[in-house]
C-alpha positions as CSV (number, residue, x, y, z in Angstrom):
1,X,17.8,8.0,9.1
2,X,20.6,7.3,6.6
3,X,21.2,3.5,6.6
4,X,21.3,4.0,2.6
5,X,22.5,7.3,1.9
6,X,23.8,9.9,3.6
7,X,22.6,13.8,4.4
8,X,25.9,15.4,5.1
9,X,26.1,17.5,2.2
10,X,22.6,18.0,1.8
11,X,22.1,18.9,5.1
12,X,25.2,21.4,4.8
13,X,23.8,23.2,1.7
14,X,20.0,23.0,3.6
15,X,21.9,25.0,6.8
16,X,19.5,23.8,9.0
17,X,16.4,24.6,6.6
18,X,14.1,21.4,6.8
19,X,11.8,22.2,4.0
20,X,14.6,22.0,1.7
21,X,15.9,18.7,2.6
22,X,12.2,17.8,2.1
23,X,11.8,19.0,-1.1
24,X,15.3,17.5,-2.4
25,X,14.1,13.8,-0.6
26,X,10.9,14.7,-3.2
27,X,13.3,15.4,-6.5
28,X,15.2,12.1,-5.5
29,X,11.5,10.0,-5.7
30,X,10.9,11.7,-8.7
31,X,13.6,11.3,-10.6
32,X,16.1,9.2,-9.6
33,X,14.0,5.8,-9.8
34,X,12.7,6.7,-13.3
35,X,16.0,7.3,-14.0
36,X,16.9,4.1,-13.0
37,X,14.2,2.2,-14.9
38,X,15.8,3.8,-18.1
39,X,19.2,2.9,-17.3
40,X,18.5,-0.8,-17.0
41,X,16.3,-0.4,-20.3
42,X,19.2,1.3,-22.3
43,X,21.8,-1.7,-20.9
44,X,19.8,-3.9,-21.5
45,X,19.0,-2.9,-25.1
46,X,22.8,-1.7,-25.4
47,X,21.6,1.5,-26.1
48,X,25.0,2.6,-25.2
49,X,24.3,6.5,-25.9
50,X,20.9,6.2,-23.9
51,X,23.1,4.6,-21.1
52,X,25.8,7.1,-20.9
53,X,23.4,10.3,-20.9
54,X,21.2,8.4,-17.7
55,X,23.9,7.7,-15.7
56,X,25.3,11.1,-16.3
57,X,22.6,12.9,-15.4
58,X,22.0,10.5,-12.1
59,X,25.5,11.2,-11.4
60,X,25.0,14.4,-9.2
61,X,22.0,13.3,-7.1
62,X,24.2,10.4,-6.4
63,X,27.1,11.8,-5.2
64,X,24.8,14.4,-3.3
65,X,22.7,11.3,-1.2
66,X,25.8,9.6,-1.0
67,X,24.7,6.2,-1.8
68,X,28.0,4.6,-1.7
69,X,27.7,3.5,-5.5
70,X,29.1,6.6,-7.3
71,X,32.0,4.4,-8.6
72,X,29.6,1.8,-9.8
73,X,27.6,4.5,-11.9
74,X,30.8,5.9,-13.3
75,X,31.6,2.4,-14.9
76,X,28.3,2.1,-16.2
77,X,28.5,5.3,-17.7
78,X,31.9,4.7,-19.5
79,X,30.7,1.1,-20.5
80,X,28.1,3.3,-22.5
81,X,30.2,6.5,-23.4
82,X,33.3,4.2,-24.4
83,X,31.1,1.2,-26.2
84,X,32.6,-1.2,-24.1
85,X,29.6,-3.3,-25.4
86,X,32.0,-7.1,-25.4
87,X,32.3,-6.0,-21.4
88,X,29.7,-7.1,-19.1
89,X,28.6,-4.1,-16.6
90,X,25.4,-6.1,-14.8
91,X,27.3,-6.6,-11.5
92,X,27.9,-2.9,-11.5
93,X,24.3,-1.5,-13.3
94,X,22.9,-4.1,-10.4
95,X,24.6,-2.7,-7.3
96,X,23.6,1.0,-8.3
97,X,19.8,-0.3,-9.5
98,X,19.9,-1.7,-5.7
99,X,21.0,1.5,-3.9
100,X,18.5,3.4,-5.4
101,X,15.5,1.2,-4.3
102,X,17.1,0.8,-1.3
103,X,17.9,4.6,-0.5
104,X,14.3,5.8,-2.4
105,X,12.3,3.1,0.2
106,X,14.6,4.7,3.1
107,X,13.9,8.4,2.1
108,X,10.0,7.5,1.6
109,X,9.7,6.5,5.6
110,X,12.4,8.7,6.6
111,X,10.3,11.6,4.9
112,X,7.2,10.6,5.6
113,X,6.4,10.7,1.6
């Protein structure tokens, strides 16, 4: 478990409650790759409002599965807040876009979900 993100703070709020950690593993598959779908859309339309709220909002669920891309999703969520639209953010939007898959596939097996 973990190869992709990390429990550690989950697993420190959940005090040894299982069904918890379940039921966060669940919120993550629900919204975190939808989420992610719309923050490749709003780049890629330089929607830069659109990308700045989604990468807010993923922000916390982030930082709380510790997928190692927290910085990444900052920078794509000032290229939006800031309109850095001349800059290019795909290396970053693509190395947070690939956590999540990565992290949602590992949670789906390590959940059994």
């Amino acid at each position: 478990m973990g190869k992709h993100y990390k429990l550690d703070k989950l697993e420190a709020l959940a005090d040894g409650d299982q069904s918890f950690l379940e039921a966060l593993a669940e919120t993550f598959l629900e919204e975190v790759p939808a989420d992610a779908i719309i923050l490749k859309q709003a780049v890629n339309d330089k929607n830069m409002l659109q990308t700045y709220q989604t990468a807010h909002k993923m922000k916390p669920t982030i930082e709380m599965f510790d997928l190692g891309v927290l910085n990444n999703l900052i920078e794509v969520q000032n290229w939006g807040k800031l309109e850095k639209i001349e800059e290019n953010i795909s290396k970053d939007l693509d190395t947070v876009l690939n956590a999540v898959e990565n992290a949602a596939a590992e949670i789906k097996a390590d959940f059994n979900l």
